[in-house]
Structure formats: C-alpha cells, structure tokens
C-alpha positions as CSV (number, residue, x, y, z in Angstrom):
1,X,0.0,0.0,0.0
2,X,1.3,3.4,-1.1
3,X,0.7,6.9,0.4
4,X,2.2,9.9,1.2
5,X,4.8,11.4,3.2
6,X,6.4,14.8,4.0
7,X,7.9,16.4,1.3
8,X,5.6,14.4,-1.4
9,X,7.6,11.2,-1.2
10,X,5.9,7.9,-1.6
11,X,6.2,5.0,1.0
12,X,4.9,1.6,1.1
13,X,5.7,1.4,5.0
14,X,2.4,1.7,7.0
15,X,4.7,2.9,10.2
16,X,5.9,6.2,8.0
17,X,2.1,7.7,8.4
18,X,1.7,9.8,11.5
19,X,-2.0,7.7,12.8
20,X,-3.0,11.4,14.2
21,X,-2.7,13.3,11.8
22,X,-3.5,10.5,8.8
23,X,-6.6,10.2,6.7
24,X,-7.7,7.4,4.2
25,X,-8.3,8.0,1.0
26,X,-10.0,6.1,-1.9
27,X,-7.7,5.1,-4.4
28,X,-7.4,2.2,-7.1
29,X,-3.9,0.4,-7.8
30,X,-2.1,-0.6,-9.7
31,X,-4.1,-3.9,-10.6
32,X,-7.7,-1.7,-10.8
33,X,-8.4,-2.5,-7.2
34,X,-10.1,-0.3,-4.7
35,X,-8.1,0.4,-1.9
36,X,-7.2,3.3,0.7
37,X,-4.2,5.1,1.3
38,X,-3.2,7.1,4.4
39,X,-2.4,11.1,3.3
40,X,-1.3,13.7,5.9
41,X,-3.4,16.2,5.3
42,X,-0.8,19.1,5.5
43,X,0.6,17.7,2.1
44,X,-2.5,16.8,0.7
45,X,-3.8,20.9,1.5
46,X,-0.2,21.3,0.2
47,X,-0.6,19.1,-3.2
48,X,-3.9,21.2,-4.1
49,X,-2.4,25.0,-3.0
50,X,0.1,24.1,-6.1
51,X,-2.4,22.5,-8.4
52,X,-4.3,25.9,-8.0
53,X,-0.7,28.1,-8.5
54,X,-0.2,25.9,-11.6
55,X,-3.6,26.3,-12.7
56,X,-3.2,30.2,-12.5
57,X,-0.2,30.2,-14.5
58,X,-1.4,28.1,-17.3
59,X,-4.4,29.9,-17.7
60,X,-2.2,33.6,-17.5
61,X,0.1,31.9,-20.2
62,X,-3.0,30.9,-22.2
63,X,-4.7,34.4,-21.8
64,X,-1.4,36.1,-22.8
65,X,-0.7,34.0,-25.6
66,X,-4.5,34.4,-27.0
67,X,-3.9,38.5,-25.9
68,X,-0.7,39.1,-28.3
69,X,-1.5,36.9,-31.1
70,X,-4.9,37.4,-31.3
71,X,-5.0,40.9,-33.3
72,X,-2.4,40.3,-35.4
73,X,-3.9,36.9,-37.1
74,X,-7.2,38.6,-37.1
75,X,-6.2,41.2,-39.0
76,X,-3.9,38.7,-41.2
77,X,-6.9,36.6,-41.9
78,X,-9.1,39.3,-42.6
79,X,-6.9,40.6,-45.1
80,X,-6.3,37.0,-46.7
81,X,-10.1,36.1,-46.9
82,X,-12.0,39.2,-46.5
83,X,-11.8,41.4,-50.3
84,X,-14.3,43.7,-49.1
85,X,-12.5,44.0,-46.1
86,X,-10.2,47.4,-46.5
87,X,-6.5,46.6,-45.8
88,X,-5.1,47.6,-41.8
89,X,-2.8,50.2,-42.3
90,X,1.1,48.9,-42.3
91,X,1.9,50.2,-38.7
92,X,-1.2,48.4,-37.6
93,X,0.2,45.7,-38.9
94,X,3.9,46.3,-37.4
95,X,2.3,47.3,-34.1
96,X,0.2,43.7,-33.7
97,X,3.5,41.7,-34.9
98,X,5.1,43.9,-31.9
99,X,2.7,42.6,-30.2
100,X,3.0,38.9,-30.8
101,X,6.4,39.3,-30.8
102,X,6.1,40.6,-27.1
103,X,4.4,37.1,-25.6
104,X,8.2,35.6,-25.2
105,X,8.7,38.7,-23.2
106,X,6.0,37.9,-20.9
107,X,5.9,34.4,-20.1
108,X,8.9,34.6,-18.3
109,X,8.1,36.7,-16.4
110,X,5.0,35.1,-15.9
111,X,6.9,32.2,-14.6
112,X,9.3,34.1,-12.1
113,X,6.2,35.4,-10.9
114,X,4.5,32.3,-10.0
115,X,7.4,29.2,-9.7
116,X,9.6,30.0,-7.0
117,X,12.4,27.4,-8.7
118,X,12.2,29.5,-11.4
119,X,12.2,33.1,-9.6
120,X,15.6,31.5,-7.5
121,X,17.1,30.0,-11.3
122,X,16.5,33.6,-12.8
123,X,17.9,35.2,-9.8
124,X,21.1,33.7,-10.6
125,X,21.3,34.0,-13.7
126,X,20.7,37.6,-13.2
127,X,23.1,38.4,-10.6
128,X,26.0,36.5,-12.3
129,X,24.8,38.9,-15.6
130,X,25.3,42.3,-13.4
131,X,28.8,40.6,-12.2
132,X,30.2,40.3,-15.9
C-alpha cells in the first residue's frame, strides 16, 4: 500500500504515516483494485495550493498568448479572406506583430512570478549577468 509522506515522497511502509494526523483516502492500484491510502493532510492541502498556482499560470500563459496573437492573425486573416474587407494600415500591422512578438517577453516573467524554482534559477542568472 502506497501513500504519502512529507515532502511528497511515496512510502509503502504503514509505520511512516503519522495515525493522528493520517486520513484514508479512496484510491485504485495498480491492478484496478479499490483500496485506501493514508495522506497527511498538510501535504495533501499542500498538493492542491500548487495544483491551483499551476492552474493560474497556465491559464495567464493561455490568456497572454490568445492576448498578443490574437489581433495580429485577425487582422492577417481578414486581409487573406475578406476582399471587401479594407486593408489595416502597415503600422497596424507592425504594431500587432510587436505585439506577438512581445508574448516571449512575458511568459517569463510570468513564470518568475509564480514558480519559486524558477524566480531562485532567474535570480542567478541575473546576478552573475550584473557581475560580468
């Protein structure tokens, strides 16, 4: 029987679960069974706080990337299929490439936002670029 343990490892040892502070939770294994696992409910409130984080980013990445590229295959496709359709002026154009252009500006910083690995890995790299 698997289950949980501090820091998210997995054990198959029934004397690693704390009994007090244990609950047991439906699962299946890995033959189809139904079975129940013990999960300290710290990791498991743990386990869900960064499900949510990681749902938050993806759907700020997704937003973002329909935000930038959005206007500028619009306006692409409108030109392509639309003769009736009078042609964006060229800076339009330019500007809503900008634009695109400018979503690999902003998931990064999207991610140092939200990941602390990745906020402590761009850290670094920063501070050894200001030491050069």
């Amino acid at each position: 029987m698997t289950m949980l343990l501090r820091g998210g490892e997995v054990s198959t040892n029934e004397q690693d679960a704390e009994p007090s502070q244990s609950l047991r939770v439906p699962c299946t294994d890995q033959g189809g069974r139904l079975s129940t696992i013990s999960v300290n409910p710290r990791m498991l409130s743990a386990a869900l706080a960064r499900e949510r984080r990681l749902v938050i980013v993806m759907v700020l990445v997704v937003g973002c990337f329909i935000m930038c590229y959005l206007p500028f295959w619009a306006s692409i496709l409108t030109v392509l299929y639309c003769s009736r359709c009078p042609a964006p002026h060229p800076h339009i154009l330019t500007a809503f490439q900008w634009l695109a252009y400018s979503n690999s500006v902003v998931n990064p910083v999207i991610y140092t936002l939200f990941n602390p690995e990745y906020r402590s890995a761009a850290t670094i790299i920063l501070s050894r670029i200001r030491n050069i």
